[in-house]
C-alpha positions in Angstrom: 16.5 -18.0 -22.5 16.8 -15.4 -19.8 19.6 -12.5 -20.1 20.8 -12.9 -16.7 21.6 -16.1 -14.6 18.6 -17.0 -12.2 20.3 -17.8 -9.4 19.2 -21.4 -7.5 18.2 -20.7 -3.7 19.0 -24.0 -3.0 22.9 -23.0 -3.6 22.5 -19.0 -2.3 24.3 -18.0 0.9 23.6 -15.9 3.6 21.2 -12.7 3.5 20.4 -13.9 -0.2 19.6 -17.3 0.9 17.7 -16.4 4.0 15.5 -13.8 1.3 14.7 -16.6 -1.1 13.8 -18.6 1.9 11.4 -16.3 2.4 10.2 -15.8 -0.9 9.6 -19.4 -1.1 7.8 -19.4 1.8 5.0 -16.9 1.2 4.9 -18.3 -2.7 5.1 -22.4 -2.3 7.9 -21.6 -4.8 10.4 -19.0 -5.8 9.0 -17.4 -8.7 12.4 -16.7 -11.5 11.5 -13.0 -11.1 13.0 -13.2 -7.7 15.9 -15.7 -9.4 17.1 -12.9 -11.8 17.1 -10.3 -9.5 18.9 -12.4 -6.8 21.9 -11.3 -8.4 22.4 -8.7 -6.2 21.0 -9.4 -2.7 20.8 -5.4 -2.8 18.6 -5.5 -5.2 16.6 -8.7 -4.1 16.6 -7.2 -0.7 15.3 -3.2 -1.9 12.3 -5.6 -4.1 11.3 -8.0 -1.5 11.1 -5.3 1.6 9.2 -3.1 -1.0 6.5 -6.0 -1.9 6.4 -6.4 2.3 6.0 -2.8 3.3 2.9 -2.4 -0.1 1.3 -5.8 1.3 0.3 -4.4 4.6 -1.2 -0.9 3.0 -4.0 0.3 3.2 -4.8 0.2 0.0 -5.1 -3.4 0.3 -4.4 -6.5 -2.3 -7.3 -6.3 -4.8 -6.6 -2.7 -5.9 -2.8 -3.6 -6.0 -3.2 -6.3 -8.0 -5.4 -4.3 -10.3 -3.0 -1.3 -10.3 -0.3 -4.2 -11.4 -2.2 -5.8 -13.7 -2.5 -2.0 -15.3 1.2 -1.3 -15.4 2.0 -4.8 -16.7 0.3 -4.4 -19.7 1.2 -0.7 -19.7 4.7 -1.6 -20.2 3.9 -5.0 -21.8 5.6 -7.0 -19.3 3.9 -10.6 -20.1 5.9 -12.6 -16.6 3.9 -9.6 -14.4 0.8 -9.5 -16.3 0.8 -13.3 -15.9 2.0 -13.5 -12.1 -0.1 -10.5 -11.2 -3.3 -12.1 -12.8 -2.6 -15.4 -10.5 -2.0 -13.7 -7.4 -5.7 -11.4 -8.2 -7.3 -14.2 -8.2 -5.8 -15.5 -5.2 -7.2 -12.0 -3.8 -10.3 -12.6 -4.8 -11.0 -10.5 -8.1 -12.8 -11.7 -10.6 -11.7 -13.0 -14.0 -13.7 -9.6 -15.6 -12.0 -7.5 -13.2 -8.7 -8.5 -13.9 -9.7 -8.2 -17.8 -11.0 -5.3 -17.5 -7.7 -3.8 -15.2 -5.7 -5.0 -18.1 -7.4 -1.8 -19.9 -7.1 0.4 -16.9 -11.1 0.1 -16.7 -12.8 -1.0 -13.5 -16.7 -0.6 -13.2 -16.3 0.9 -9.4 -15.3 4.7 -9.6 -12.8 5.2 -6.8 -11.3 2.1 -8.5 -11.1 3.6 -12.1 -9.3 6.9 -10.5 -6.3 4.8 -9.0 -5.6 2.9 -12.5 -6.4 5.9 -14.6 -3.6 8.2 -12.4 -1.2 4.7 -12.4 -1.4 4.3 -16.3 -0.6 8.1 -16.7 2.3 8.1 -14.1 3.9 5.1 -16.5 2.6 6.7 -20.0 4.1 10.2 -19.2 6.7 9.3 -17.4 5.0 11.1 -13.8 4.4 14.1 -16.2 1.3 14.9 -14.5 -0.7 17.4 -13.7 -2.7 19.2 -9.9 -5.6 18.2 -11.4 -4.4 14.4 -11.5 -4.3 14.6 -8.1 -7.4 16.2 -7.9 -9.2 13.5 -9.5 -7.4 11.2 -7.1 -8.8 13.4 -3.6 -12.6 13.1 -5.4 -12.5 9.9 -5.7 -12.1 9.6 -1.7 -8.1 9.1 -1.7 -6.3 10.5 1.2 -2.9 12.3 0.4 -1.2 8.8 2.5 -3.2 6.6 -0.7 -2.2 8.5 -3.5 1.6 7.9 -2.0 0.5 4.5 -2.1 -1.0 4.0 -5.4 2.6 6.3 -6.6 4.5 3.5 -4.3 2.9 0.5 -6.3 3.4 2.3 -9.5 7.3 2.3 -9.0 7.7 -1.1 -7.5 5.7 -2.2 -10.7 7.7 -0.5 -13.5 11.2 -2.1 -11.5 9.7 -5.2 -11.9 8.5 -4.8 -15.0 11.1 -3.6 -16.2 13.4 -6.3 -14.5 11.4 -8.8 -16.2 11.6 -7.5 -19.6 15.2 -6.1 -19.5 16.7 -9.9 -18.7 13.6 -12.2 -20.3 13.0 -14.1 -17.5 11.4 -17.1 -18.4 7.1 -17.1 -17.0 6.4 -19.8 -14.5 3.1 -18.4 -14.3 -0.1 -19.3 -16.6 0.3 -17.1 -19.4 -2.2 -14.2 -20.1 -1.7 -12.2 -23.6 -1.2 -8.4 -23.2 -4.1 -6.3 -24.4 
């Protein structure tokens, strides 16, 4: 039983209603994540606009999903690990890959950088050092993508953490945390 109300969209008002509209739209549904955190159409507003802005990246959907799938598990958040793992394969990545994310491992080098840095921004708390960053430029990211890949970090742990915090029931098939 979740710790918060999920709110129903079918009851919101205004800018709250008009945001799980939209939710609804791009989902076929309107994942409880969003129902929690509808509470406060500040808060639903700041989490929606932030999964917009990170959608149009450059980084694109695959490596987001990976760097999500990463966190999730990171910060054993089972609704994200199990929403995120849908959503992969919606982008197209591969039942291994998404296992293998779950670990922070990816076969592809430039790949294994971004999840290596993401997993160490959550682990020591963004504690890190130059030479992460280093790593980061070798592996072919541009000062714009490791903003990025810091930018999905942060929208992860909130909704990790949102997820966690108030228990929010998984309307997603579940995946067990590594």
């Amino acid at each position: 039983m979740p710790r918060i109300e999920l709110q129903n969209p079918e009851t919101a008002t205004g800018e709250r209603k008009e945001i799980l509209s939209q939710i609804h739209a791009a989902f076929g549904t309107t994942p409880n994540m969003f129902k929690a955190i509808a509470n406060s159409t500040p808060a639903l507003k700041m989490m929606w606009s932030a999964f917009g802005a990170l959608g149009g990246g450059k980084l694109g959907p695959k490596l987001g999903e990976q760097i999500a799938i990463a966190v999730a598990d990171v910060n054993r958040c089972e609704y994200c690990l199990a929403a995120h793992t849908a959503l992969g394969n919606g982008a197209g990545l591969s039942a291994e890959t998404m296992s293998q994310a779950q670990r922070a491992k990816s076969n592809d080098p430039k790949t294994q950088a971004a999840l290596t840095f993401a997993v160490k921004v959550v682990k020591e708390r963004a504690n890190i050092s130059p030479d992460d960053i280093s790593a980061l430029r070798k592996a072919g990211y541009s000062e714009e993508d490791v903003a990025e890949i810091l930018a999905h970090v942060a929208l992860n742990i909130f909704t990790n953490y949102t997820n966690v915090a108030f228990d929010v029931p998984i309307d997603f098939p579940k995946v067990a945390l590594s």
